[in-house]
PyMOL Python script that loads the backbone (N, CA, C, O; Angstrom):
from pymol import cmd

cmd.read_pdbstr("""\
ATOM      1  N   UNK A   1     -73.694-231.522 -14.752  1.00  0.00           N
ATOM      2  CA  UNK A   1     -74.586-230.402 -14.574  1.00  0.00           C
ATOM      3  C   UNK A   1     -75.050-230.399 -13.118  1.00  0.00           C
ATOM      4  O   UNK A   1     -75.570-231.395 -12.615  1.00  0.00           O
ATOM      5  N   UNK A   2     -74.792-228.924 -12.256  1.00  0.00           N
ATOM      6  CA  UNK A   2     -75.784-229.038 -10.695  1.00  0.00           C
ATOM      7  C   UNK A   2     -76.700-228.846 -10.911  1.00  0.00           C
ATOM      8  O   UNK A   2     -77.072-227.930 -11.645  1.00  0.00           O
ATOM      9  N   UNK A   3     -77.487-229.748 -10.276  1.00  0.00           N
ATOM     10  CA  UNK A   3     -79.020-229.725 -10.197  1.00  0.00           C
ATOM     11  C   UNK A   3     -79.434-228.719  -8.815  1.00  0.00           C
ATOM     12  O   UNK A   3     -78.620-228.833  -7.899  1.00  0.00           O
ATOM     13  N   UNK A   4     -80.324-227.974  -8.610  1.00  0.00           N
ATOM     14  CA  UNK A   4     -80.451-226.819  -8.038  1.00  0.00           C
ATOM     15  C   UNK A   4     -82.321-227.185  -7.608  1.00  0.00           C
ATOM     16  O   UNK A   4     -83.121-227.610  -8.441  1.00  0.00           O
ATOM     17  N   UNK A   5     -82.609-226.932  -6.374  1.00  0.00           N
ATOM     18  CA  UNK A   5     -83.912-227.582  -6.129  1.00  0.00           C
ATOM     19  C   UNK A   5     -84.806-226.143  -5.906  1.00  0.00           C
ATOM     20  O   UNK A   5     -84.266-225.460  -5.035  1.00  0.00           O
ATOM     21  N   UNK A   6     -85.560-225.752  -6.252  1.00  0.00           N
ATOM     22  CA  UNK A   6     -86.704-224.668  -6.070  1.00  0.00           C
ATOM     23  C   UNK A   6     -87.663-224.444  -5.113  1.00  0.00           C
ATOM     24  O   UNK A   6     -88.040-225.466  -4.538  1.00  0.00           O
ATOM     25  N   UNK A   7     -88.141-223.472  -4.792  1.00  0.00           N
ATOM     26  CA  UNK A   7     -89.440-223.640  -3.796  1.00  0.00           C
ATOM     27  C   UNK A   7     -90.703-224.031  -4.576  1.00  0.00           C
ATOM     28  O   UNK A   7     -90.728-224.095  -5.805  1.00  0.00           O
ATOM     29  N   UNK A   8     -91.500-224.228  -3.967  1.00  0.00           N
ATOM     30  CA  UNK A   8     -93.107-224.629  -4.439  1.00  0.00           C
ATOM     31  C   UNK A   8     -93.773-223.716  -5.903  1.00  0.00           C
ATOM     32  O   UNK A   8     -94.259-224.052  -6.983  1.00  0.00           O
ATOM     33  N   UNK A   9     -93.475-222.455  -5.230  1.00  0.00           N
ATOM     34  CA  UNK A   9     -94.406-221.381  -6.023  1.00  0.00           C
ATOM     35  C   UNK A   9     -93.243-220.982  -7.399  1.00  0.00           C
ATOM     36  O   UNK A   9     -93.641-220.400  -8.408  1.00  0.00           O
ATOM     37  N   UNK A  10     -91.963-221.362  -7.228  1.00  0.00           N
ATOM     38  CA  UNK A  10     -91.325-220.816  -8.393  1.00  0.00           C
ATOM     39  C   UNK A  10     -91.574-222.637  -9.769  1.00  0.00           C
ATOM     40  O   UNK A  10     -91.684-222.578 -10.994  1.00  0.00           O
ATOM     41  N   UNK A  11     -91.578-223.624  -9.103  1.00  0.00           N
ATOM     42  CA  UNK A  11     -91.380-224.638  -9.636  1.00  0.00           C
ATOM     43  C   UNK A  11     -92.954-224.825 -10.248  1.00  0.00           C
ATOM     44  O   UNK A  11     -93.086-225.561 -11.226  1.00  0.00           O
ATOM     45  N   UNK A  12     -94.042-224.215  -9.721  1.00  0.00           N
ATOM     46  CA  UNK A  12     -95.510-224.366 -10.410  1.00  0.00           C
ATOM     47  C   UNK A  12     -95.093-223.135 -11.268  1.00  0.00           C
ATOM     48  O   UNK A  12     -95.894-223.444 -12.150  1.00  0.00           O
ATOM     49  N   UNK A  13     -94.646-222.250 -11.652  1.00  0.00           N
ATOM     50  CA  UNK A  13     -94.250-221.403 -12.813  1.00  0.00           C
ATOM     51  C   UNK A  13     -93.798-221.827 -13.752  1.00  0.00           C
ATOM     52  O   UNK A  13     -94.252-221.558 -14.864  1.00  0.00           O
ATOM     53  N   UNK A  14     -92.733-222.644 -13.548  1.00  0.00           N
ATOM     54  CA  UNK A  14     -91.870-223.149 -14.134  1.00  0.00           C
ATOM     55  C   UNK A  14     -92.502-224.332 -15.232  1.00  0.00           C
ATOM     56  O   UNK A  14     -92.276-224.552 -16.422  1.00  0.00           O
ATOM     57  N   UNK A  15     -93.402-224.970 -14.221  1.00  0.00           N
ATOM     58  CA  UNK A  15     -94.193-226.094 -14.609  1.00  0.00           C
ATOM     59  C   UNK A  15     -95.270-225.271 -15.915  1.00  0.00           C
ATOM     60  O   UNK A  15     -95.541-225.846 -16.969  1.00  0.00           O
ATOM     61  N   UNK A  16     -95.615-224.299 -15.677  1.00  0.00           N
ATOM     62  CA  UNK A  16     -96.872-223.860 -16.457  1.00  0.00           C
ATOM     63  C   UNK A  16     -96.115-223.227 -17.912  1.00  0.00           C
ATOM     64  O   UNK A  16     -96.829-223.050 -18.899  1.00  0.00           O
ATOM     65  N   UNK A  17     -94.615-222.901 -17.970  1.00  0.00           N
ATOM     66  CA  UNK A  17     -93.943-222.466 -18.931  1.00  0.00           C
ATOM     67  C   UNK A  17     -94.250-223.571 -20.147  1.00  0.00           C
ATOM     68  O   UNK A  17     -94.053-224.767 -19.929  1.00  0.00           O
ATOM     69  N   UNK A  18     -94.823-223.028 -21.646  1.00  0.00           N
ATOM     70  CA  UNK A  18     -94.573-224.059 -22.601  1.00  0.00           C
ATOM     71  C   UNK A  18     -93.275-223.583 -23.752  1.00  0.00           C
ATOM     72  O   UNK A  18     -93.010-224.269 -24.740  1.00  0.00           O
ATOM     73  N   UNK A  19     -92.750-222.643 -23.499  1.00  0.00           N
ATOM     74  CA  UNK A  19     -91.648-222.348 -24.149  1.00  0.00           C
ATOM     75  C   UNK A  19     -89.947-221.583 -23.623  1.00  0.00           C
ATOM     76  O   UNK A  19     -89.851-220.667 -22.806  1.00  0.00           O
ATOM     77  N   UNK A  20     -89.275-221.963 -24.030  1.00  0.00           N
ATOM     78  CA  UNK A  20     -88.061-221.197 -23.275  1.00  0.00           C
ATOM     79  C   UNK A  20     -88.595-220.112 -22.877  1.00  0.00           C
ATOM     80  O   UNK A  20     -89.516-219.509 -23.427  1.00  0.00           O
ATOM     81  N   UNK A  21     -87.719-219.670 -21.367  1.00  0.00           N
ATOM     82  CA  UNK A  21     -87.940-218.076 -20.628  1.00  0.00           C
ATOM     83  C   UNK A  21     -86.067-218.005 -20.264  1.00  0.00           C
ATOM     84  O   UNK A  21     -85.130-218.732 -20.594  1.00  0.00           O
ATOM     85  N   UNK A  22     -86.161-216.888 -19.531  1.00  0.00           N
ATOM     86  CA  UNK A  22     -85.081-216.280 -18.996  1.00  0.00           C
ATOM     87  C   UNK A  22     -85.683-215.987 -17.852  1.00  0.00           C
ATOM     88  O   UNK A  22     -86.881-215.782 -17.661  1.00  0.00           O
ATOM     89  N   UNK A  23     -84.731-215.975 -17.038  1.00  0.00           N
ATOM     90  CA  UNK A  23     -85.061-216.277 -15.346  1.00  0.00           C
ATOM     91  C   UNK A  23     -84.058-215.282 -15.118  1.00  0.00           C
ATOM     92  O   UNK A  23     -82.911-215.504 -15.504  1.00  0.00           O
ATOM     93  N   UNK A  24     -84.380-214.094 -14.476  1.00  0.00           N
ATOM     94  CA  UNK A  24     -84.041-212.880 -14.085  1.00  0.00           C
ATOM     95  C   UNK A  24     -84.041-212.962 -12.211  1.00  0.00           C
ATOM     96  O   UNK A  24     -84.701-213.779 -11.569  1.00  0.00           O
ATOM     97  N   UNK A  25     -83.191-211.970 -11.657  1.00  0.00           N
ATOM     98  CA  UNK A  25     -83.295-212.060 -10.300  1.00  0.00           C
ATOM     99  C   UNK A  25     -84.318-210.581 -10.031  1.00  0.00           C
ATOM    100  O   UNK A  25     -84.911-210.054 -10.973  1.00  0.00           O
ATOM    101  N   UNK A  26     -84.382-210.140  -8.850  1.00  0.00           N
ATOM    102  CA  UNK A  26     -85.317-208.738  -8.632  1.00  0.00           C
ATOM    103  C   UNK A  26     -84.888-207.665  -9.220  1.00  0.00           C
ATOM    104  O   UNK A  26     -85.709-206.787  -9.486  1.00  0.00           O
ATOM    105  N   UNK A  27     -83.478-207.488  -9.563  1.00  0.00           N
ATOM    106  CA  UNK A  27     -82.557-206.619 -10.155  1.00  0.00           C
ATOM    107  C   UNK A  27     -82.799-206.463 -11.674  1.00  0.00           C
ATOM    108  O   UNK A  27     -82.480-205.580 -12.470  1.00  0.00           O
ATOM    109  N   UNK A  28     -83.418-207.533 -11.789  1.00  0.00           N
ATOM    110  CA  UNK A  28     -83.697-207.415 -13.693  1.00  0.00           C
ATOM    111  C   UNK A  28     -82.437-208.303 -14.173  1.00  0.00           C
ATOM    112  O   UNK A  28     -82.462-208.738 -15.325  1.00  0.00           O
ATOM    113  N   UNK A  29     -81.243-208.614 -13.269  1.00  0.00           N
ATOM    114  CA  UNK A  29     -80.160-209.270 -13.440  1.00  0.00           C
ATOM    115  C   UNK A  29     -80.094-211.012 -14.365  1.00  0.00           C
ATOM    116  O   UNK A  29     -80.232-212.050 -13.718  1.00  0.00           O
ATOM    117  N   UNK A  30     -79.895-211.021 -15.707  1.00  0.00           N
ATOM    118  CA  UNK A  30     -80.364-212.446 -16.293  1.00  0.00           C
ATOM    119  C   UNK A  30     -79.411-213.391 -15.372  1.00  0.00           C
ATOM    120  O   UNK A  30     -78.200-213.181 -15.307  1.00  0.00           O
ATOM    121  N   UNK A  31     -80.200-214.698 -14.498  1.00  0.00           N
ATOM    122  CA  UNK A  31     -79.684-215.496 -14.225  1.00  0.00           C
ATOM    123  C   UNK A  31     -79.333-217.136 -15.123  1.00  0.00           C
ATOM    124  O   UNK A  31     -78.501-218.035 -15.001  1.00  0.00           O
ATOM    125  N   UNK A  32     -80.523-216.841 -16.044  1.00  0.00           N
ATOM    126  CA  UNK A  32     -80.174-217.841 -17.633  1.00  0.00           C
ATOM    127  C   UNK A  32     -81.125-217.807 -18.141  1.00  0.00           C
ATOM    128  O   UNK A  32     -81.891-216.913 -18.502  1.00  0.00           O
ATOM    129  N   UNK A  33     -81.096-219.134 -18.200  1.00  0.00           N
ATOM    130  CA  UNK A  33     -82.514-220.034 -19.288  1.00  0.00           C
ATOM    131  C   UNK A  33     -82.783-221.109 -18.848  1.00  0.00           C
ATOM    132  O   UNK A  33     -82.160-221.878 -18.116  1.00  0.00           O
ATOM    133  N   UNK A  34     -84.075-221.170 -19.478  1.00  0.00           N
ATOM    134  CA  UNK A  34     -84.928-222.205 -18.579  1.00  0.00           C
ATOM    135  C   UNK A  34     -85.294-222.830 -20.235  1.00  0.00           C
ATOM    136  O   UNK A  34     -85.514-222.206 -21.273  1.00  0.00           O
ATOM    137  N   UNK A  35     -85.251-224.186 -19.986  1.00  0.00           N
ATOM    138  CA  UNK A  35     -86.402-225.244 -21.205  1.00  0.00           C
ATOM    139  C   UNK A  35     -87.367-225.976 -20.786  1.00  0.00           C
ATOM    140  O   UNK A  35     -86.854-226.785 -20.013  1.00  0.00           O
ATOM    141  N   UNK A  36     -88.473-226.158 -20.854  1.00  0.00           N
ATOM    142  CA  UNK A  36     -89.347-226.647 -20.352  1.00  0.00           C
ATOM    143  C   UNK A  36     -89.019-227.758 -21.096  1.00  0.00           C
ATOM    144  O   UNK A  36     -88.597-227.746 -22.252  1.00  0.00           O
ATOM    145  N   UNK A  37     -89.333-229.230 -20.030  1.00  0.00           N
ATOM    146  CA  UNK A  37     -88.908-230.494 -20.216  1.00  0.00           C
ATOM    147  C   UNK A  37     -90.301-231.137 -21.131  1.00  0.00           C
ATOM    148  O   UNK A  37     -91.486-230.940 -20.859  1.00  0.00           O
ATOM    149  N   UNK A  38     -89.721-231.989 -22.331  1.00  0.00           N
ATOM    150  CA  UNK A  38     -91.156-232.353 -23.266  1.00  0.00           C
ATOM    151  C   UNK A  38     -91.744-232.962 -22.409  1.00  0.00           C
ATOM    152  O   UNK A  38     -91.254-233.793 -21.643  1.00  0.00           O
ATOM    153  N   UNK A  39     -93.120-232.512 -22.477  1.00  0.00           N
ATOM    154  CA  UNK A  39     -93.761-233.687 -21.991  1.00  0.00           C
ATOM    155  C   UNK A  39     -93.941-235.266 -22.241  1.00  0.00           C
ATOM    156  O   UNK A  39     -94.293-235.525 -23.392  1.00  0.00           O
ATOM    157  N   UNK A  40     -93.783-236.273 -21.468  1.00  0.00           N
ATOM    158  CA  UNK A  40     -94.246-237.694 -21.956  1.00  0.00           C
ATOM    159  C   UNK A  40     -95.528-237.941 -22.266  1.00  0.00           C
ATOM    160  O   UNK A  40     -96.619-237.795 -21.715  1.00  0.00           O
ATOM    161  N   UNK A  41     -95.010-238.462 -23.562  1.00  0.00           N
ATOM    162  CA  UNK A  41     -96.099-239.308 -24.888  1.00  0.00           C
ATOM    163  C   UNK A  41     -96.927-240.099 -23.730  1.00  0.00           C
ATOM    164  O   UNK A  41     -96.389-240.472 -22.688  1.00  0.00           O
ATOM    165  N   UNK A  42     -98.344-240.316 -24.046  1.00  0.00           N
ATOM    166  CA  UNK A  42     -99.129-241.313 -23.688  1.00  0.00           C
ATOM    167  C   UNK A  42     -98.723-242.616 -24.756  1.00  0.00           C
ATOM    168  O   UNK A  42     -97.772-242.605 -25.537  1.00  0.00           O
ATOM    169  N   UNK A  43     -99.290-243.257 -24.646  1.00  0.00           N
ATOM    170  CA  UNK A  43     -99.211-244.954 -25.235  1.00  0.00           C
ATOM    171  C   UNK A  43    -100.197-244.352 -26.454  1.00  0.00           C
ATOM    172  O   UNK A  43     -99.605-244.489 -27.524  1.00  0.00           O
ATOM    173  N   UNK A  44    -100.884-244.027 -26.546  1.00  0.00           N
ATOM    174  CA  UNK A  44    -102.090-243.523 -27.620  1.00  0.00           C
ATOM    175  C   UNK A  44    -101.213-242.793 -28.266  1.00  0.00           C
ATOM    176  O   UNK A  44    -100.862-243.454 -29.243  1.00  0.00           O
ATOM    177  N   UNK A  45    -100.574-241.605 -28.238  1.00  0.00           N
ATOM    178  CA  UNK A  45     -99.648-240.809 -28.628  1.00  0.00           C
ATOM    179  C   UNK A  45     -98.992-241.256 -29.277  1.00  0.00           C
ATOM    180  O   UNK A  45     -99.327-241.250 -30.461  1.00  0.00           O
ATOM    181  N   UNK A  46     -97.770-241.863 -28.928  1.00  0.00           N
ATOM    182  CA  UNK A  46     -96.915-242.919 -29.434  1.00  0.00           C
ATOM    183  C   UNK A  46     -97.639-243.584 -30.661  1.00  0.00           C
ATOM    184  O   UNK A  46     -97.411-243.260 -31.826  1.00  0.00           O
ATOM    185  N   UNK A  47     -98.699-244.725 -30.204  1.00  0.00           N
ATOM    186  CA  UNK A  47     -99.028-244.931 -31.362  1.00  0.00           C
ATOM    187  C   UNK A  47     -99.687-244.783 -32.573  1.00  0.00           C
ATOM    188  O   UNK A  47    -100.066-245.634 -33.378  1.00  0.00           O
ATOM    189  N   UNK A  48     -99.779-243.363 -32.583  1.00  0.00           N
ATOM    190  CA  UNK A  48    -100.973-242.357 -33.584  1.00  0.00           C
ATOM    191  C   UNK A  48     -99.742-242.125 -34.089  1.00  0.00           C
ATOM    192  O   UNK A  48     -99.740-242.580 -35.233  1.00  0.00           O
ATOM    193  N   UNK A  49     -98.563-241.591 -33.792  1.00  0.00           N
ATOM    194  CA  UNK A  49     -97.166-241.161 -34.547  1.00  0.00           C
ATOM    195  C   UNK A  49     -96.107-242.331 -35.319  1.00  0.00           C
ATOM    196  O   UNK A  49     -95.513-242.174 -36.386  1.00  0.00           O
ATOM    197  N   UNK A  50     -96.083-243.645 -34.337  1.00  0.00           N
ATOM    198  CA  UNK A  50     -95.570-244.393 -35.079  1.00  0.00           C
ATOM    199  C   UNK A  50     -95.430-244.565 -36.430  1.00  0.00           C
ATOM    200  O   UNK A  50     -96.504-244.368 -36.998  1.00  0.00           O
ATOM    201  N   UNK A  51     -94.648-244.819 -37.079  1.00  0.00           N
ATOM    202  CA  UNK A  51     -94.604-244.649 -38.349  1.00  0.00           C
ATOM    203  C   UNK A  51     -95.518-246.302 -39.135  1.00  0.00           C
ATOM    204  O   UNK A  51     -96.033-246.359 -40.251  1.00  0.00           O
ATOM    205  N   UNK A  52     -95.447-247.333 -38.187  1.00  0.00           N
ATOM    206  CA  UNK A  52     -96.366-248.553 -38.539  1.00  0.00           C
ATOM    207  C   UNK A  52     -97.223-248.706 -37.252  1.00  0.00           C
ATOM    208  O   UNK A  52     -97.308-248.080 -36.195  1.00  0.00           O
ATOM    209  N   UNK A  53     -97.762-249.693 -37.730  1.00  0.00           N
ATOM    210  CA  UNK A  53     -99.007-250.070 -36.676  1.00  0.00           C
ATOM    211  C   UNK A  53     -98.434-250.895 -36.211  1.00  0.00           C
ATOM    212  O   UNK A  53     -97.393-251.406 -36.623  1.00  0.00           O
ATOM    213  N   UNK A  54     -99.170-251.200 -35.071  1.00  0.00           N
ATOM    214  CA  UNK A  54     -98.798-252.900 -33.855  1.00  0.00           C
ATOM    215  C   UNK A  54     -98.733-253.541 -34.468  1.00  0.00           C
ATOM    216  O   UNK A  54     -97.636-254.087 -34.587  1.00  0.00           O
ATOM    217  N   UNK A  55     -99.628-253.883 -35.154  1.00  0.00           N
ATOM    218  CA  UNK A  55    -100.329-255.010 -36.236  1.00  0.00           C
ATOM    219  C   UNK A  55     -99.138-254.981 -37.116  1.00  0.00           C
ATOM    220  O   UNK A  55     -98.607-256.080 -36.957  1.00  0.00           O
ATOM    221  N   UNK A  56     -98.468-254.311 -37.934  1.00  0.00           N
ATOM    222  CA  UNK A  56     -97.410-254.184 -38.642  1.00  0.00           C
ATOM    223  C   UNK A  56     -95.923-254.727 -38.091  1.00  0.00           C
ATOM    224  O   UNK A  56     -95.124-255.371 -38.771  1.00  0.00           O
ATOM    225  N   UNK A  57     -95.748-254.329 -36.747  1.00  0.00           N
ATOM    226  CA  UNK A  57     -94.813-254.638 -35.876  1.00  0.00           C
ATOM    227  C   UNK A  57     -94.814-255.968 -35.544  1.00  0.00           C
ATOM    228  O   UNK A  57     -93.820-256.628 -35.847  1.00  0.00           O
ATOM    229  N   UNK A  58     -95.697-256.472 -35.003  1.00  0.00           N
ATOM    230  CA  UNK A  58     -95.799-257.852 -34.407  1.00  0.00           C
ATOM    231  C   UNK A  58     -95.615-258.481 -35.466  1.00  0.00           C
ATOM    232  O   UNK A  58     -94.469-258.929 -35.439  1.00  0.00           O
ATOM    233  N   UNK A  59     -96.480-258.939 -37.000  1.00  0.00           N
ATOM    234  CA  UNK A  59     -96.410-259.292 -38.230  1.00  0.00           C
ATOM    235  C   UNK A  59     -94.640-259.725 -38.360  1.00  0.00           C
ATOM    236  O   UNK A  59     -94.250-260.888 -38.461  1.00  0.00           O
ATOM    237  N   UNK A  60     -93.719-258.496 -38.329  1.00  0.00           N
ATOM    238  CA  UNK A  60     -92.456-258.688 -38.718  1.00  0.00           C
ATOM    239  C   UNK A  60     -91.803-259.546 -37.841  1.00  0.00           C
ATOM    240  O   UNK A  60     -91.132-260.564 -38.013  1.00  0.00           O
ATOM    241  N   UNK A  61     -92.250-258.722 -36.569  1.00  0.00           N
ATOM    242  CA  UNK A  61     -91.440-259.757 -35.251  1.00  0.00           C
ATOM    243  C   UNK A  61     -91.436-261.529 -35.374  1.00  0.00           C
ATOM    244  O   UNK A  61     -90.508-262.334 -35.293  1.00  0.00           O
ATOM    245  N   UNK A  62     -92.832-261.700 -35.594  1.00  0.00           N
ATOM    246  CA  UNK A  62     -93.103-263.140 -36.339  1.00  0.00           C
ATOM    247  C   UNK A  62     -92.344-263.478 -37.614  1.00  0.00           C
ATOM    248  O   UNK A  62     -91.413-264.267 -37.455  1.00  0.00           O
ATOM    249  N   UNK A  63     -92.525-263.110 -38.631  1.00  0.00           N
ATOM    250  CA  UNK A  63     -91.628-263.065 -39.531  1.00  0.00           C
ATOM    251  C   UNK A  63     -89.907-263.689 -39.752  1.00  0.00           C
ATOM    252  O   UNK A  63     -89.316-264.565 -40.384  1.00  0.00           O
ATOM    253  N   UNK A  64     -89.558-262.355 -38.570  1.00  0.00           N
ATOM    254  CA  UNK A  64     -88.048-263.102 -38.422  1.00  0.00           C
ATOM    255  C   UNK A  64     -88.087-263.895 -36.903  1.00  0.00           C
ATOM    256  O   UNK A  64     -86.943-264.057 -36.478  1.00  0.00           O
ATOM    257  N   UNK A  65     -89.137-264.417 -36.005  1.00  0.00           N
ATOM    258  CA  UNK A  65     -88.477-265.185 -34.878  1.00  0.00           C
ATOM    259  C   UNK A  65     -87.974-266.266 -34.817  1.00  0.00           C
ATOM    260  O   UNK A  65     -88.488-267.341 -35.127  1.00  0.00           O
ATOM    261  N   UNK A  66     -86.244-265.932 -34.147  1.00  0.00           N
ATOM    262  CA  UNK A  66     -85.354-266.942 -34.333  1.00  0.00           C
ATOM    263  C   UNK A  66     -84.448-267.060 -34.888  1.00  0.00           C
ATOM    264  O   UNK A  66     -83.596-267.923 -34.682  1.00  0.00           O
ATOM    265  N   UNK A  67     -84.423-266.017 -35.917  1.00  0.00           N
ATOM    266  CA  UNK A  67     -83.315-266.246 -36.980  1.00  0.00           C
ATOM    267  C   UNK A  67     -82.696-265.202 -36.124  1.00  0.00           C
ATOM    268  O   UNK A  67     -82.959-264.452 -35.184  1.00  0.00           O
ATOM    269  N   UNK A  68     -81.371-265.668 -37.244  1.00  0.00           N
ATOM    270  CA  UNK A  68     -79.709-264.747 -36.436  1.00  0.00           C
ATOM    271  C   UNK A  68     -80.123-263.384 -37.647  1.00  0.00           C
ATOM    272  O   UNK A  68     -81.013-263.258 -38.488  1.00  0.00           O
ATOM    273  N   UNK A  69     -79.082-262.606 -37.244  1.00  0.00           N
ATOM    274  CA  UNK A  69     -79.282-261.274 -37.450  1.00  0.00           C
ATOM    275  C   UNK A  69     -79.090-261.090 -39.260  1.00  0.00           C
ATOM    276  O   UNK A  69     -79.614-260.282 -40.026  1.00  0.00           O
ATOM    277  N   UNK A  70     -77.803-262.562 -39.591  1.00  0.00           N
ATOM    278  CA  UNK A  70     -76.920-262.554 -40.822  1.00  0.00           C
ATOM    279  C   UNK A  70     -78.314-262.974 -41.456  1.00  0.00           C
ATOM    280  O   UNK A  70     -78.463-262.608 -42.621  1.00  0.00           O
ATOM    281  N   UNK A  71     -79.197-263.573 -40.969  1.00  0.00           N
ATOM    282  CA  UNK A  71     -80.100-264.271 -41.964  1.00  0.00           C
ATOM    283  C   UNK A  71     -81.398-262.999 -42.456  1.00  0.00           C
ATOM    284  O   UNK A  71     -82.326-263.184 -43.243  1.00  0.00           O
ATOM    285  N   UNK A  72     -81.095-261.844 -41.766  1.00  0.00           N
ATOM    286  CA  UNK A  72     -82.455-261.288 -41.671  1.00  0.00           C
ATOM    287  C   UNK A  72     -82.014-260.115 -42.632  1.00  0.00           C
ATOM    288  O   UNK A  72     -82.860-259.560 -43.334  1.00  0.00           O
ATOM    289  N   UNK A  73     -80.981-259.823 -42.654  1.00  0.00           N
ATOM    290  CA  UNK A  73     -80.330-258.404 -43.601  1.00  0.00           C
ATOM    291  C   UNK A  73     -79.784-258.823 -45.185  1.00  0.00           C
ATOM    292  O   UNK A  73     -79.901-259.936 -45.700  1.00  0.00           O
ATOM    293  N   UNK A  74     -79.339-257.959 -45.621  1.00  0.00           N
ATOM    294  CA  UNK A  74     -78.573-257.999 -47.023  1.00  0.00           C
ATOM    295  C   UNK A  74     -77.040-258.000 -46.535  1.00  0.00           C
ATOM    296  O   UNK A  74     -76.596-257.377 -45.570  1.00  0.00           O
ATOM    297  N   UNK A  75     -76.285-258.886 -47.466  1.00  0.00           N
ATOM    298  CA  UNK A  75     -74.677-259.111 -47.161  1.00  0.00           C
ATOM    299  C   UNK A  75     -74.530-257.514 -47.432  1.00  0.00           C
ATOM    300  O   UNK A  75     -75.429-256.705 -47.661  1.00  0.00           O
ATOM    301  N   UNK A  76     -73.361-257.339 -47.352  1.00  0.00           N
ATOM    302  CA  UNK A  76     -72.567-255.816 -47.188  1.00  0.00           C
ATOM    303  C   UNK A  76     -72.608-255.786 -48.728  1.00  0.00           C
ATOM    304  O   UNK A  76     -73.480-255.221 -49.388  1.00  0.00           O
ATOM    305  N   UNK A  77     -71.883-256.255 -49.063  1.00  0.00           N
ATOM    306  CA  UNK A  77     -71.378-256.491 -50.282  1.00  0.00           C
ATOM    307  C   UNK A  77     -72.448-255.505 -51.273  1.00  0.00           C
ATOM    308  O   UNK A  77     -72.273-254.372 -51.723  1.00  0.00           O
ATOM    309  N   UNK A  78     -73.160-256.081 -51.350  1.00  0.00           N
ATOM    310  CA  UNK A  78     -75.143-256.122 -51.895  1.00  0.00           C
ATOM    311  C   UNK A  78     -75.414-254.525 -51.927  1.00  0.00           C
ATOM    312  O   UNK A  78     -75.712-253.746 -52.833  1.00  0.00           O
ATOM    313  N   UNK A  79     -75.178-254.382 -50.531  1.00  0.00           N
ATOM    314  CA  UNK A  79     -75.515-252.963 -49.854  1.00  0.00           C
ATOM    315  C   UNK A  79     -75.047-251.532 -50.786  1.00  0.00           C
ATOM    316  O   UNK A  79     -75.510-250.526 -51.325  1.00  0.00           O
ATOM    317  N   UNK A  80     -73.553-252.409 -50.478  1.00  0.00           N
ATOM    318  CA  UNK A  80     -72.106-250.928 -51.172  1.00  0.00           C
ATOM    319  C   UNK A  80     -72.703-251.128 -52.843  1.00  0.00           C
ATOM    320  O   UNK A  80     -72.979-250.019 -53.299  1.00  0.00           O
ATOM    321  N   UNK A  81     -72.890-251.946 -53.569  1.00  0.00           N
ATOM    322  CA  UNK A  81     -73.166-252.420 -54.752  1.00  0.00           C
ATOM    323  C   UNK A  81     -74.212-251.340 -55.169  1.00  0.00           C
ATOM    324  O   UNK A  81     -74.095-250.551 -56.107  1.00  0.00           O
ATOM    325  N   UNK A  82     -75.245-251.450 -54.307  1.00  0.00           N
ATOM    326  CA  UNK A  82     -76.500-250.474 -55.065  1.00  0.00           C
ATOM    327  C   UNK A  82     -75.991-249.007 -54.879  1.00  0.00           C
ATOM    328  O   UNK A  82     -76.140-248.079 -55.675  1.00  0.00           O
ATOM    329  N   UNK A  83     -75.254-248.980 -53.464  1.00  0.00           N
ATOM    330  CA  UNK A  83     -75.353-247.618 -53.706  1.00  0.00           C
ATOM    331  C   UNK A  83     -73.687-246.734 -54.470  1.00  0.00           C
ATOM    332  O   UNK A  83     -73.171-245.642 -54.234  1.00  0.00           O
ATOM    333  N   UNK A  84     -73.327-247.824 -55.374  1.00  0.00           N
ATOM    334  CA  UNK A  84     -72.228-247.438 -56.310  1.00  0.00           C
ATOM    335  C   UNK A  84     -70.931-247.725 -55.821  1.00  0.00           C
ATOM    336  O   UNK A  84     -69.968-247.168 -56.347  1.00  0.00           O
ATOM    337  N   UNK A  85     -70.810-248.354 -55.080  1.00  0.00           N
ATOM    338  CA  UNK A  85     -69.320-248.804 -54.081  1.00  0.00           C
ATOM    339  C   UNK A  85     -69.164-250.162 -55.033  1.00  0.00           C
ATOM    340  O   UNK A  85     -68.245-250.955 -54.832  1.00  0.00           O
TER     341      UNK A  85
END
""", "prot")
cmd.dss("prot")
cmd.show_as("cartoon", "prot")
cmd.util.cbc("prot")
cmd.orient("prot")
């Protein structure tokens, strides 16, 4: 993809967009589309959405530290079994 650099006053527009636009020239001529880039999560953010808590996370991390990966899962076997294989 070319990346294409803007002046000041079109890129604070751009910036203030919270939903797709179309970017027209003086002609009315469509030059495309524009997506406004998500904004980045704060750390608070993140962890109001997480699906567990720190406290939940760390807990497990402890849990398995050290062990190999074979020791921490279900054999395959096990797996295909429940779900009718």
């Amino acid at each position: 993809m070319q990346k294409i650099q803007v002046d000041k006053d079109l890129a604070e527009k751009l910036l203030a967009l919270r939903k797709d636009a179309v970017l027209c020239d003086e002609q009315g001529r469509t030059l495309g589309n524009f997506s406004p880039a998500e904004p980045l999560m704060s750390l608070e953010e993140i962890a109001r959405t997480a699906p567990r808590s720190m406290e939940e996370i760390d807990e497990q991390m402890k849990k398995y530290a050290g062990k190999r990966p074979e020791e921490i899962g279900k054999p395959l076997k096990e797996i295909l079994s429940r779900w009718g294989f």
